[in-house]
N, C-alpha and C positions, 0 to 999 in steps of 0.2 A: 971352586966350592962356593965362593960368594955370587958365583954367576947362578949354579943351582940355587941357593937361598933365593936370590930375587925373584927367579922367575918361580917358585913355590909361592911366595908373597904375593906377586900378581895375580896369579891364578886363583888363591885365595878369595882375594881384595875382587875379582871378577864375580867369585858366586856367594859371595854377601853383600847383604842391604842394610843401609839403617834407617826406616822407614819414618812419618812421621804421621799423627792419624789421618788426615786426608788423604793420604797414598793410601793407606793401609782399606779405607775406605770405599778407594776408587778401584780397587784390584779385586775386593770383595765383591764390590756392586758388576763387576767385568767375570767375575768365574763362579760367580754362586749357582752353583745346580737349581735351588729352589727358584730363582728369579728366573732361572732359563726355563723350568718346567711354566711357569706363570706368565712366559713369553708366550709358548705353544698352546698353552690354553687361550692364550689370545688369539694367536691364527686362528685356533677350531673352533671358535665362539662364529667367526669372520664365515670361516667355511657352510655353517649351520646357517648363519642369513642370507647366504649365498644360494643355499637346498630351499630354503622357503621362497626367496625371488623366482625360483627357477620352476617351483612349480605351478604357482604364477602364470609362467610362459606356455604350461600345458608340455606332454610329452608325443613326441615323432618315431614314429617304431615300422621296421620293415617286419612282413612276416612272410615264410612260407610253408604250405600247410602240404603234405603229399600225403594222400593216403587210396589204398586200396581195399575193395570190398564188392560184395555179389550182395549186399543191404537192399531190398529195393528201392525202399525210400530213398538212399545216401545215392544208389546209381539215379535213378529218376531225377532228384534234385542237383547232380552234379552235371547232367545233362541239360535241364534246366539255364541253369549258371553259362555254361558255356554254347548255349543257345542252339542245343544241336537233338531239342525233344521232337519226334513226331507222331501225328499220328498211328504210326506202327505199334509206337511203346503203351498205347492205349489198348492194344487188339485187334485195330482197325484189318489188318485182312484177313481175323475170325470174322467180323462184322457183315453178314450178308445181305443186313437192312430187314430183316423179319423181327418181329417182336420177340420171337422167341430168344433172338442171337443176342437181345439183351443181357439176359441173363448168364452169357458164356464168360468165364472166369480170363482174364487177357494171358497169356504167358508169358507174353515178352514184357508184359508189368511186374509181375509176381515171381516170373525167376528169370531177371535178367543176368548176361553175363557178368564175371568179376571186369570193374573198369578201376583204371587208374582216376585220379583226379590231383590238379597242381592249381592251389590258388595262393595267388602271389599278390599282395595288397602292403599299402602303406595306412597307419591306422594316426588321426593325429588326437588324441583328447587333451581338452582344456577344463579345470571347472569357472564355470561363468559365475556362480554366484555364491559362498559358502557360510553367510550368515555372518560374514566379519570376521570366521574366524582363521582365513591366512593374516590377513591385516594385526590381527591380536597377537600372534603367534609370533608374528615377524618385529612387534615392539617387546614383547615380553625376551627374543634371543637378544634384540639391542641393548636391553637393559640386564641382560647378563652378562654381556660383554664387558660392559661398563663395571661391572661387579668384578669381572678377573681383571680389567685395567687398574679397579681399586685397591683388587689383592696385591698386586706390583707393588703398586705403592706402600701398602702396608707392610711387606714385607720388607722395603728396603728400609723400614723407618724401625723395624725390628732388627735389622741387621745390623744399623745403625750405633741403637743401643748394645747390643752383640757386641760389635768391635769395638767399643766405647770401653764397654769394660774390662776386656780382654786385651787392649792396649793400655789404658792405662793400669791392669793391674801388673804388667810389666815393668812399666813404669815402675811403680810404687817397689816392686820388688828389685828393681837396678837401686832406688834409691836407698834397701834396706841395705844392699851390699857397701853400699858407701857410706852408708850410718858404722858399720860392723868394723869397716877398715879404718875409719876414724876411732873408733872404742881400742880397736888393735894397736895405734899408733900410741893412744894414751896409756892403755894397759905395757908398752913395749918400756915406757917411760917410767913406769911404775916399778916394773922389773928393776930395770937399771938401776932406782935409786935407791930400791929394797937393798942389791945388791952391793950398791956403792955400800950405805950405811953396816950393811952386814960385814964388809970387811973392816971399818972402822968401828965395829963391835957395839954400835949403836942402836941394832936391832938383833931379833936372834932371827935361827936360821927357819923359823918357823912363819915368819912375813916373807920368805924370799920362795920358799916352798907354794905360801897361799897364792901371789902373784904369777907364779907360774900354773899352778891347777887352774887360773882363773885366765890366765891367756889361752890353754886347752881348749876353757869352756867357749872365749871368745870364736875359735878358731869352728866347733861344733855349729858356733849360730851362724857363720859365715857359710858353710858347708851347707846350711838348712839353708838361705837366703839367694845362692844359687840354684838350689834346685827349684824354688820357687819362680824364681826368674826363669829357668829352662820351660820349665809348666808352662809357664804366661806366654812364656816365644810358642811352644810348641801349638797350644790353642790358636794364638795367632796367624799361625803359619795355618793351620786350618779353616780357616774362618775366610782367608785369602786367598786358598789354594798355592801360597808361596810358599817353598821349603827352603828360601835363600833367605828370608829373613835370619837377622844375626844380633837387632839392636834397634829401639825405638830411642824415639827426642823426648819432646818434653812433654809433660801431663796438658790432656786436653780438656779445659772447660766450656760446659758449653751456655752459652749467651741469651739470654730470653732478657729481653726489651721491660717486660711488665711484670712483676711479679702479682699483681692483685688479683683475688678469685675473679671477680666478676669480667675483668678481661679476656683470662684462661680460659674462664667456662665456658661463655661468649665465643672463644674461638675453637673450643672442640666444640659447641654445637654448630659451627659453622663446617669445622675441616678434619674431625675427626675419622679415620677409615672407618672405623666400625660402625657409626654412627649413617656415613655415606651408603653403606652396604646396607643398612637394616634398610632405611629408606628407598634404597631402591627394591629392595625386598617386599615393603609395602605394597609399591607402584608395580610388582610381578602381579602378588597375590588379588589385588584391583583387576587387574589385565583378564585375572583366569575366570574371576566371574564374568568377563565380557565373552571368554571361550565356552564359558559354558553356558551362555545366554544364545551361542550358535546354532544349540539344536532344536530350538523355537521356532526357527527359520526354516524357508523352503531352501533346498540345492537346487542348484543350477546347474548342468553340465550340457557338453557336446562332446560328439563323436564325430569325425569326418572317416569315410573310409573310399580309396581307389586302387582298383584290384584288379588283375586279369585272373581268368578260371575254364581251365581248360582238359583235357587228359593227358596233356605233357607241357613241359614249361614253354610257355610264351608272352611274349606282352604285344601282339597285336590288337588292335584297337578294336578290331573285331570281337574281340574275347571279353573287352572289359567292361569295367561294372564301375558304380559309387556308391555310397550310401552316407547320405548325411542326418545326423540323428540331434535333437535337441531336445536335453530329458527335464526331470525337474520330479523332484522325491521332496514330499512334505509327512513328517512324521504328526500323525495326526492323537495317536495316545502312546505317552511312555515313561511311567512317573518318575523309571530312575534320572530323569531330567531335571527332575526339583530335586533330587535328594541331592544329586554333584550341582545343584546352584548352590545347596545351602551350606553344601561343606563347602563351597569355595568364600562364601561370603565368610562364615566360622573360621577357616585359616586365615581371610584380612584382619578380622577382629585379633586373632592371635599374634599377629606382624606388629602392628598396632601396639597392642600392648607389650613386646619384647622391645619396640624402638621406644617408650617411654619408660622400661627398667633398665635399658641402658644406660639414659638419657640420667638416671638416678645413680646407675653403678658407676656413672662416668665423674658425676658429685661427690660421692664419696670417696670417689679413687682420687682426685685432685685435690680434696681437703688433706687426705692423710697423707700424699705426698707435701703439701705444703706445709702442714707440724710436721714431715721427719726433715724435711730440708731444712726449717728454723731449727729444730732442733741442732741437726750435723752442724749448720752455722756457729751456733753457738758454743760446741763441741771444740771444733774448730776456734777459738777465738780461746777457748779456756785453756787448749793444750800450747798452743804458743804463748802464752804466759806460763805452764808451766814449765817448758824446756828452757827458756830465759831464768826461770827460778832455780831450776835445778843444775843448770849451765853454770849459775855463781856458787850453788851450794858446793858440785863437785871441787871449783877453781879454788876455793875455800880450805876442800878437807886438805887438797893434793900441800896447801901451805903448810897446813893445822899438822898433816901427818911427816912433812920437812920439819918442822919444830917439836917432834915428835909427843905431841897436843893428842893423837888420837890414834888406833891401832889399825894395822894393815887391813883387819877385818871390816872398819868403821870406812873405810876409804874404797874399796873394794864394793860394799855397798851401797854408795852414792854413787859410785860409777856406774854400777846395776841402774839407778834410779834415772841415770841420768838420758843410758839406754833408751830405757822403755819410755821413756819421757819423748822422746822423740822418732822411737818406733809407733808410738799412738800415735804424734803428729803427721804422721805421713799416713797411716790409715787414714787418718780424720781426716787430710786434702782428698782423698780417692772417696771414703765415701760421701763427703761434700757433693763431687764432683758427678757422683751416680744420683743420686737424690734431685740435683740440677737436670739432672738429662730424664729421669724418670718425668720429670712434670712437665719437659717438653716434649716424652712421648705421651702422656695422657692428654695433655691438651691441645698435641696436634701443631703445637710451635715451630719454627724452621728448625727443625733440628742442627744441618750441618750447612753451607751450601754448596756439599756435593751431593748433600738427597734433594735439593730444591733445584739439579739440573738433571736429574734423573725423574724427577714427577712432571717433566714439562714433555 
């Protein structure tokens, strides 16, 4: 029997964790779908400047054409092609050399037999010149690249904050259950001495009663205080893709160096994602008035072509052919050319001005996180004096109602106070702690450093 218990134990003890947030962190940043799609758009970004290099190189293409027909054109010229026209297919032996025989209609021109015809060619085109606009094209895909490299980042710096809070609201809710079992352990105490004095007839049986309704009640918050905790694992365990999660450590704060605006601000206008992405957004919408300054320009192209053409497949050298063709298309009136200049230059103007209302939403989002964080601070700093206050008030009544100074209900009360006095203190460290992490996601501060081995 005790051999089964252990090994239930172990096997247990095998598929639970008890995490700490950098694990919890590092398992997020290793299974989150969204960071793996934001990998894949990285490839396809890669593949896309891959397509524009490669057209670049020009394309190599085998062709073959077979086709039959009694056309006289298509027979004359497939005869042509494979070098096998003579004077016969002219009329030449209507032709009797009289003037008259001018005039004779040829037959073996005008209804020649059905021929086959097989041309078989290699075709290679390049464009040789296109106004700049592969070259434009192939910095506007780099600088989109750069843009889902940004999203990575951002994302993991949103994840960040994610797990931030969804760990430590676990936290805070482990912590609630060990506030509740300490109220339990005093309340247990209350009983007993309700109960002492009630049989030395020192109280009636109506404090022995209220101490027990009020252990119930205890027992109710306890029950509320787990499930909260299960929440917080459950989210977690989500957030991680771990279902072995069982139990977190201790509350994580996170660390900014500086607190002063003009630091902050200074370093989201430096390293802000959103900030990064507009600006490269800028330097897109730049790029496309250069694309659209390409139909200004002549093209340039070539065609190479080597073929054999014959009435059955061959590649004797007899047969074959080349043609090399060097073109060149200059569009000489087409006003829809000014109207996509101007809407391109209209959408920089508008990039423009979306990176300096950010540049603003980014000011006001860092001031009002730094009045709630003063604020939470100060929150903070007032509930730990109050639970120190109320810590003596209760030790007080528990005397006051042994000297029987005050009634069960009066002592029961302060316990309540004494509670919640230190269920707000434990909020106020968690939302502390959120208000801290807020202003180093707005400002772009190292978050953690396991986002600052992840953005390398």
């Amino acid at each position: 029997m005790n051999k089964m218990f252990l090994s239930l134990l172990l096997i247990t003890s095998a598929y639970s964790q008890t995490l700490n947030f950098d694990e919890a962190l590092k398992q997020t940043f290793k299974n989150n779908k969204d960071l793996k799609n934001h990998k894949l758009d990285i490839e396809l970004s890669n593949l896309d400047i891959e397509k524009i290099n490669s057209i670049s190189y020009g394309t190599l293409s085998f062709e073959e054409q077979i086709n039959r027909t009694n056309h006289s054109g298509y027979v004359f010229n497939s005869k042509l092609s494979s070098r096998e026209a003579s004077f016969n297919d002219f009329g030449a032996i209507q032709y009797d050399g009289t003037s008259s025989s001018l005039d004779i209609t040829p037959d073996n021109l005008n209804n020649p037999k059905a021929r086959n015809n097989f041309n078989t060619k290699l075709n290679y085109d390049i464009p040789l010149f296109t106004g700049f606009k592969l070259s434009n094209q192939k910095d506007i895909l780099k600088l989109k690249k750069k843009i889902y490299e940004i999203k990575y980042n951002s994302k993991t710096n949103e994840l960040s904050y994610e797990v931030l809070k969804a760990y430590n609201a676990a936290v805070v809710a482990k912590e609630f259950i060990k506030a509740v079992n300490k109220a339990k352990e005093s309340i247990n105490l209350v009983v007993k001495t309700a109960n002492a004095f009630h049989k030395e007839g020192l109280v009636t049986k109506i404090d022995v009663k209220q101490a027990k309704a009020y252990k119930l009640s205890i027992n109710s918050k306890k029950i509320q205080a787990e499930n909260k905790y299960d929440l917080a694992l459950q989210y977690l365990r989500f957030l991680t893709s771990n279902d072995e999660i069982t139990d977190v450590k201790e509350l994580k704060n996170i660390n900014i160096s500086d607190l002063d605006y003009d630091v902050l601000y200074k370093n989201a206008l430096d390293n802000k994602n959103s900030l990064k992405m507009q600006e490269l957004n800028k330097k897109i919408r730049k790029k496309n008035i250069e694309v659209a300054n390409s139909q200004f320009y002549p093209n340039v192209y070539s065609h190479l072509e080597y073929g054999f053409n014959d009435d059955k497949f061959t590649l004797s050298n007899e047969k074959d052919y080349y043609n090399a063709v060097i073109g060149l298309k200059y569009t000489i009136f087409d006003n829809t050319r000014n109207a996509e200049k101007e809407k391109k230059k209209i959408q920089y103007k508008q990039a423009n001005l979306n990176y300096e209302k950010l540049k603003d939403y980014t000011k006001l989002q860092l001031q009002k996180a730094l009045l709630e964080y003063k604020a939470k601070e100060k929150i903070l700093k007032e509930r730990k004096e109050e639970v120190l206050l109320a810590s003596d008030i209760y030790k007080q009544s528990e005397l006051m109602y042994k000297n029987q100074l005050i009634s069960m209900t009066e002592l029961l009360k302060q316990e309540a106070n004494l509670r919640n006095s230190k269920a707000e203190l434990i909020l106020a460290k968690y939302e502390k702690s959120l208000a801290k992490a807020n202003i180093a996601l707005i400002s772009a501060s190292d978050f953690t450093q396991e986002t600052k081995k992840v953005k390398k």
